[in-house]
MDAnalysis code that builds the backbone (N, CA, C; Angstrom):
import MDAnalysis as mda
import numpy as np

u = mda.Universe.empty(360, n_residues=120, atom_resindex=np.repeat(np.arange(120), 3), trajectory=True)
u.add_TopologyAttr("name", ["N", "CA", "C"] * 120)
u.add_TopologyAttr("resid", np.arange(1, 121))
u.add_TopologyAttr("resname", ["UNK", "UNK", "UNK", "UNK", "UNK", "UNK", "UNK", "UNK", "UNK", "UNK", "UNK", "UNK", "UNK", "UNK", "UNK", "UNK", "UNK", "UNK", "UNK", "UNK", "UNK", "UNK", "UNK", "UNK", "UNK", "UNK", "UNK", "UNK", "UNK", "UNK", "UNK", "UNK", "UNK", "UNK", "UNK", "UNK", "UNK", "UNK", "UNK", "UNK", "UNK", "UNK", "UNK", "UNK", "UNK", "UNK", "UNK", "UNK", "UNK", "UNK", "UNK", "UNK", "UNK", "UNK", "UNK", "UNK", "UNK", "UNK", "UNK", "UNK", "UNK", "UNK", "UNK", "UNK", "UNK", "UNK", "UNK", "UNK", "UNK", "UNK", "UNK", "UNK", "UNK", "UNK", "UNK", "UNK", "UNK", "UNK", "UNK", "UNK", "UNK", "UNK", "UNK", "UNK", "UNK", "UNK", "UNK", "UNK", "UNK", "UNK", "UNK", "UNK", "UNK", "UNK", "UNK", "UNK", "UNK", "UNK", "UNK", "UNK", "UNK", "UNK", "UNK", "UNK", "UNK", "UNK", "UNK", "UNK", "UNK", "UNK", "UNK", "UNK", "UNK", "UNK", "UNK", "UNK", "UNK", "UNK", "UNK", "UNK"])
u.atoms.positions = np.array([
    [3.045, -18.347, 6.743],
    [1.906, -17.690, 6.139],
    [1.740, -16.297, 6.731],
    [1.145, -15.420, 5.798],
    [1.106, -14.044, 6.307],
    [-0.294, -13.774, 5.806],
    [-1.224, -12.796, 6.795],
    [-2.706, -12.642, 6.685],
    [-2.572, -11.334, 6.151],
    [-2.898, -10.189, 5.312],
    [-3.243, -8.869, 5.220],
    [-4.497, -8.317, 5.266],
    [-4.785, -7.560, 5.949],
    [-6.280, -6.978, 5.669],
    [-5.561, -5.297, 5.724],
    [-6.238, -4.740, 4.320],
    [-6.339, -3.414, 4.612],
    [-7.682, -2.620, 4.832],
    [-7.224, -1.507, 5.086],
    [-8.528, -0.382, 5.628],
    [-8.042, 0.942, 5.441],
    [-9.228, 2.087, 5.398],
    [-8.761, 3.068, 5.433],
    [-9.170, 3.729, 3.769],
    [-9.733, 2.775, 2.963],
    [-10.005, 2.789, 1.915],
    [-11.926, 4.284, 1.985],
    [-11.573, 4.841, 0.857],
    [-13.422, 6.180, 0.940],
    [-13.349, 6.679, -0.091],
    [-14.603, 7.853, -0.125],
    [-14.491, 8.538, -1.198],
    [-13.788, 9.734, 0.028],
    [-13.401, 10.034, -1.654],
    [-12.191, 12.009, -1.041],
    [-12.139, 12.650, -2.092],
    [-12.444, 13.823, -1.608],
    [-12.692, 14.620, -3.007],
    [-11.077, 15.220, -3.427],
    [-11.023, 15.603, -4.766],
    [-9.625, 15.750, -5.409],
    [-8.819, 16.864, -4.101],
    [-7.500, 16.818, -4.640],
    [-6.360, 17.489, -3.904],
    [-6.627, 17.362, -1.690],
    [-7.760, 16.192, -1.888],
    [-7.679, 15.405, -0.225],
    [-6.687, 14.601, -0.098],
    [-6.979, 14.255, 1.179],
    [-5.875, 13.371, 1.773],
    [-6.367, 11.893, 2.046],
    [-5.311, 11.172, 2.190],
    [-6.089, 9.916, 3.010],
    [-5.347, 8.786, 3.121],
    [-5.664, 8.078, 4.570],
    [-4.404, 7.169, 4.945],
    [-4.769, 5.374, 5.271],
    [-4.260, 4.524, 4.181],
    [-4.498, 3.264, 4.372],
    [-3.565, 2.656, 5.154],
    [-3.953, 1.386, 5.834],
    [-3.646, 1.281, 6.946],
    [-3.639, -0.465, 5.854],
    [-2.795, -1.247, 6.914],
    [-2.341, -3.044, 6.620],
    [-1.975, -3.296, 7.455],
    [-2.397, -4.390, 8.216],
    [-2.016, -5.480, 9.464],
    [-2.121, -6.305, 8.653],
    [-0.999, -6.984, 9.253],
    [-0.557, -8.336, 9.366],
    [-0.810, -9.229, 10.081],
    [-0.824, -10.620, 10.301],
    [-1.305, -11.513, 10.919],
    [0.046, -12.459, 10.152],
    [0.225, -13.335, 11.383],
    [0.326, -14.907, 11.487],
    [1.341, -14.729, 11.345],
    [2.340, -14.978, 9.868],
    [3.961, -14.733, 9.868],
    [4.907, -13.420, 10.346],
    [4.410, -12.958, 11.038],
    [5.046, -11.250, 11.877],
    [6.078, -11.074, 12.299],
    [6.807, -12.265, 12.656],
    [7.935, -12.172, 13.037],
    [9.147, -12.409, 12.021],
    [8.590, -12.438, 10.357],
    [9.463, -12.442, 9.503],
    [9.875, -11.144, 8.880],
    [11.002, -11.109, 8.427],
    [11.651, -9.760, 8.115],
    [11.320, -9.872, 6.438],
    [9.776, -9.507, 6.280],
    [9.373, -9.587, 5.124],
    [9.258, -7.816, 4.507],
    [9.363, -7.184, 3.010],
    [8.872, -6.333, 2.429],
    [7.541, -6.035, 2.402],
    [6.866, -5.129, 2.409],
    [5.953, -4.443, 2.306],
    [5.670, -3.351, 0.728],
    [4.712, -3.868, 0.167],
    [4.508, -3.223, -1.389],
    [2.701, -3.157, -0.952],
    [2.682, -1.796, -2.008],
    [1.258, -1.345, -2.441],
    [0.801, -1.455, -3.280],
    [-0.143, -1.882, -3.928],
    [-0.366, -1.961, -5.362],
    [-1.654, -1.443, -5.465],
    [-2.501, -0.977, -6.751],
    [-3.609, -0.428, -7.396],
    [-4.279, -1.255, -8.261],
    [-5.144, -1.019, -8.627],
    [-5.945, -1.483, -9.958],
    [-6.815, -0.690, -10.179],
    [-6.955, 0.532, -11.219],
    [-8.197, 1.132, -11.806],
    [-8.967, -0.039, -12.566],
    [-10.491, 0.309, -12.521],
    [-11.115, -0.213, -13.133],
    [-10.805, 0.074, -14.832],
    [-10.496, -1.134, -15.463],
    [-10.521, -1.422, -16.718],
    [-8.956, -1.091, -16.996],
    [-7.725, -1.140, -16.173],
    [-6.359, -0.399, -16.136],
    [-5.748, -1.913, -15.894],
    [-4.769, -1.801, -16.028],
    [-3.746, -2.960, -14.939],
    [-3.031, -2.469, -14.134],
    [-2.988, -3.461, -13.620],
    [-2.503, -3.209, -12.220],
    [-0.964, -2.521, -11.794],
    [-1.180, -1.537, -10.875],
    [0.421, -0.851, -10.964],
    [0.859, -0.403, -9.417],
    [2.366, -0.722, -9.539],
    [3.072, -0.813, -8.622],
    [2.674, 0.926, -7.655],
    [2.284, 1.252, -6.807],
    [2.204, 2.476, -5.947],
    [3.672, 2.707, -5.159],
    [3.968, 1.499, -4.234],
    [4.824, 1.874, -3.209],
    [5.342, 0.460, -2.666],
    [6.855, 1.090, -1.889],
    [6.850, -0.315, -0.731],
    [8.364, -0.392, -0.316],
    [8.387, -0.672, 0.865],
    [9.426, -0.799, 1.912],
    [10.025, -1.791, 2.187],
    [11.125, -1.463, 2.920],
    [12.022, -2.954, 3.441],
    [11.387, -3.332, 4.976],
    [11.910, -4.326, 5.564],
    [10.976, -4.552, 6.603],
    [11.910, -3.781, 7.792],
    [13.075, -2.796, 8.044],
    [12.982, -2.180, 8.925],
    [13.353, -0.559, 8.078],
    [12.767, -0.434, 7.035],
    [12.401, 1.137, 6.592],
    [13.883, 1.528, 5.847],
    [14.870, 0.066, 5.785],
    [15.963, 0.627, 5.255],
    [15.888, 0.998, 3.998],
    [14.905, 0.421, 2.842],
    [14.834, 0.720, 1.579],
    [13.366, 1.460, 1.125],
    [13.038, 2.076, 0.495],
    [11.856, 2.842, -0.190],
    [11.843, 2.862, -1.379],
    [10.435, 2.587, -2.144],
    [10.483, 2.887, -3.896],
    [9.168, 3.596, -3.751],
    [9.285, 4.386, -4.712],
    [7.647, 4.811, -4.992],
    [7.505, 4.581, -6.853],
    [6.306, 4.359, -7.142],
    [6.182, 4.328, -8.394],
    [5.697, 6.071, -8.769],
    [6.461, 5.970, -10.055],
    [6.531, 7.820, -10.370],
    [4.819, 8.545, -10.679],
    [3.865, 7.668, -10.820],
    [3.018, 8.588, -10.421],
    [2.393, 9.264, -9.328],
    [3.340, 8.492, -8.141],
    [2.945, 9.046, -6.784],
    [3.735, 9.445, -6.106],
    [5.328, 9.750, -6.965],
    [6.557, 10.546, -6.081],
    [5.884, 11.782, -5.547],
    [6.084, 11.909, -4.637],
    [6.235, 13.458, -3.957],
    [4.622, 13.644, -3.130],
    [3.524, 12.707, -3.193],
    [2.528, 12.821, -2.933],
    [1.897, 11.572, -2.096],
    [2.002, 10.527, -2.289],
    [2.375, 9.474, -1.330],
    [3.150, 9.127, -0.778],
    [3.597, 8.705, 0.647],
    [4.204, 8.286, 1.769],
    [3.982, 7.051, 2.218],
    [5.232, 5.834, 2.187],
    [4.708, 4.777, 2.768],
    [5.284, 4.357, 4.359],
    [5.301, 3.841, 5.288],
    [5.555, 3.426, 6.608],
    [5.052, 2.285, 7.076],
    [6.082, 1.891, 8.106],
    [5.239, 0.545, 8.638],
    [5.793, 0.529, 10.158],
    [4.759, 0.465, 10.866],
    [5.167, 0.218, 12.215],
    [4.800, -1.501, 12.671],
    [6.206, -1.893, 13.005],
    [6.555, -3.364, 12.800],
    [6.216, -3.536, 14.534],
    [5.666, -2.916, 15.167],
    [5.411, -2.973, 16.819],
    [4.171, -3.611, 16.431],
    [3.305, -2.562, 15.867],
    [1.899, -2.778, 15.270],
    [1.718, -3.744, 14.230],
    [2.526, -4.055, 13.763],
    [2.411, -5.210, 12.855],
    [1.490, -4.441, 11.571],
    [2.115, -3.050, 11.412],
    [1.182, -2.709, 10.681],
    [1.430, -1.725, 9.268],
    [1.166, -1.505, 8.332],
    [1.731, -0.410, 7.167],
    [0.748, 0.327, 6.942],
    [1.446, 1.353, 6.312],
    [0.708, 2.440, 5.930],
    [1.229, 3.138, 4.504],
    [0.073, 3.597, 4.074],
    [0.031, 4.608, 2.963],
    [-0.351, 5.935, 3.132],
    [0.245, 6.807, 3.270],
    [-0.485, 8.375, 3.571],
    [-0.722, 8.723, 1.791],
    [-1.677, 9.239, 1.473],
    [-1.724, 9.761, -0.078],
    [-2.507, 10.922, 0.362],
    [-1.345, 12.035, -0.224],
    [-1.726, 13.334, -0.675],
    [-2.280, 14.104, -1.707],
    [-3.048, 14.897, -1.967],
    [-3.126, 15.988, -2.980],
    [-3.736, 14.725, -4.090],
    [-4.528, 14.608, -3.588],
    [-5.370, 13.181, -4.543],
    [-5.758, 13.452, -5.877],
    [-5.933, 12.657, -6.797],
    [-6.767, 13.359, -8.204],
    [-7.598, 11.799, -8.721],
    [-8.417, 12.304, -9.327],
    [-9.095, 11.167, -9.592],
    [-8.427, 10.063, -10.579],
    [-7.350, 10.279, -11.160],
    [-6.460, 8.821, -10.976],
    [-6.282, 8.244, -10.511],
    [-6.079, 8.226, -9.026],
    [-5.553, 7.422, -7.734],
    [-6.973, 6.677, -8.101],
    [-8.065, 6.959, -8.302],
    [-9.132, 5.631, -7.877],
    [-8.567, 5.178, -8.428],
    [-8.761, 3.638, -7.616],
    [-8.047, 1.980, -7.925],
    [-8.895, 1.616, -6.437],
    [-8.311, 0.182, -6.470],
    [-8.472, -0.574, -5.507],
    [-6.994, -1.117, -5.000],
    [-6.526, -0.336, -3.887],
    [-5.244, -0.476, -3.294],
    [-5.411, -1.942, -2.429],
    [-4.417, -2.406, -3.186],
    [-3.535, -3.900, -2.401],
    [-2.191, -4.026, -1.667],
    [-2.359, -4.425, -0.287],
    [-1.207, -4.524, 0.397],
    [-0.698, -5.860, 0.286],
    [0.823, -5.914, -0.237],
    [1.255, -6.640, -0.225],
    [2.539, -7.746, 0.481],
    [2.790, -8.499, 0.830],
    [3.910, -9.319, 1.198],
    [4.957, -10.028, 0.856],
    [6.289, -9.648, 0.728],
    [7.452, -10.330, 0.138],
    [8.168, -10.933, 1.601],
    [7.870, -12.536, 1.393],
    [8.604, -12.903, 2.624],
    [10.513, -12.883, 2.561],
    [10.474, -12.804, 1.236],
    [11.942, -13.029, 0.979],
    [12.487, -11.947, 1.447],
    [12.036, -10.688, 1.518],
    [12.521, -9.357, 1.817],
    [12.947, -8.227, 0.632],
    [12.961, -9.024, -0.358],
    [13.929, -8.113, -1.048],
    [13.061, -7.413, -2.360],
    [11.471, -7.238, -2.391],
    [10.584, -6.494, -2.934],
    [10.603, -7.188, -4.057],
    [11.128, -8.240, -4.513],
    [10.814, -8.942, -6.105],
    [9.636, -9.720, -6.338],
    [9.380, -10.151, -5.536],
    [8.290, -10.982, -5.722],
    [7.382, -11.152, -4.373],
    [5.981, -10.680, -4.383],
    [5.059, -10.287, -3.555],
    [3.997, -11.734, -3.316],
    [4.638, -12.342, -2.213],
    [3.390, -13.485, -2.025],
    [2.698, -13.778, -1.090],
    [1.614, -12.661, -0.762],
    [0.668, -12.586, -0.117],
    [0.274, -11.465, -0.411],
    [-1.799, -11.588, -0.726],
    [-1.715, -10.631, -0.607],
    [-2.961, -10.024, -0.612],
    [-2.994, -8.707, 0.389],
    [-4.881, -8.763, 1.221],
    [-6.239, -8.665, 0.386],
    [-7.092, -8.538, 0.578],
    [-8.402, -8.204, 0.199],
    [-8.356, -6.762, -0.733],
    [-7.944, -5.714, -0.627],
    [-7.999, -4.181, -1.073],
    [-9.182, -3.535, -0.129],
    [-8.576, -2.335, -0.720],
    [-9.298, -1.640, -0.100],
    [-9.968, -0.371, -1.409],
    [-11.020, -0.167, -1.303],
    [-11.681, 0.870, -3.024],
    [-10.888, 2.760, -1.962],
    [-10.666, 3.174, -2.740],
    [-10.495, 4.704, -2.662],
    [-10.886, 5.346, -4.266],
    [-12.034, 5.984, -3.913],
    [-12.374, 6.682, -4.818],
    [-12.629, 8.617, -5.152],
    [-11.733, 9.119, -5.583],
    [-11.195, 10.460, -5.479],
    [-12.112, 11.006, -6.743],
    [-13.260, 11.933, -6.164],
    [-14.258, 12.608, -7.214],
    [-13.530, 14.102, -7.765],
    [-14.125, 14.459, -8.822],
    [-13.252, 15.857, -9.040],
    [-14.525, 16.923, -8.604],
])
């Protein structure tokens, strides 16, 4: 079993910055993937980002090439999202997610969210 809680979630006004944060709990010592996911209100839900569990692989989903950054420090048991140059699209409610299998196909676990809401 794997626990997620993220944080790091505010309001930010457009072309801000801002960095979500995911710990892990309980299964940590598995060489699991790391994925981000969104949900605008009244949208479905869409893939943001996500890593291999030692940084060998990266995807970003194309509305956040070049402006989001994902990382995970596996000391800390912990991931991250840096998001740049914000616009009020990005509001969603960002979900960190868990692929124990490793290989980013299928995400099973997965935290609370966190709201980021980007005003213009």
């Amino acid at each position: 079993q794997v626990q997620l809680v993220e944080s790091g979630g505010g309001l930010v006004q457009a072309v801000g910055s801002l960095r979500l944060s995911c710990v892990a709990s309980g299964r940590t010592f598995s060489r699991y993937a790391i994925g981000w996911f969104r949900q605008a209100p009244g949208k479905e839900r869409e893939f943001v980002s996500s890593i291999s569990w030692n940084g060998g692989w990266i995807n970003y989903g194309d509305s956040v090439k070049g402006r989001f950054t994902i990382a995970r420090n596996n000391a800390k048991n912990t991931a991250y999202l840096q998001m740049n140059s914000l616009r009020y699209e990005d509001t969603a409610v960002y979900y960190c997610t868990a692929d124990i299998a490793g290989n980013g196909f299928a995400y099973d676990y997965w935290g609370q969210g966190t709201q980021v809401a980007v005003s213009s």
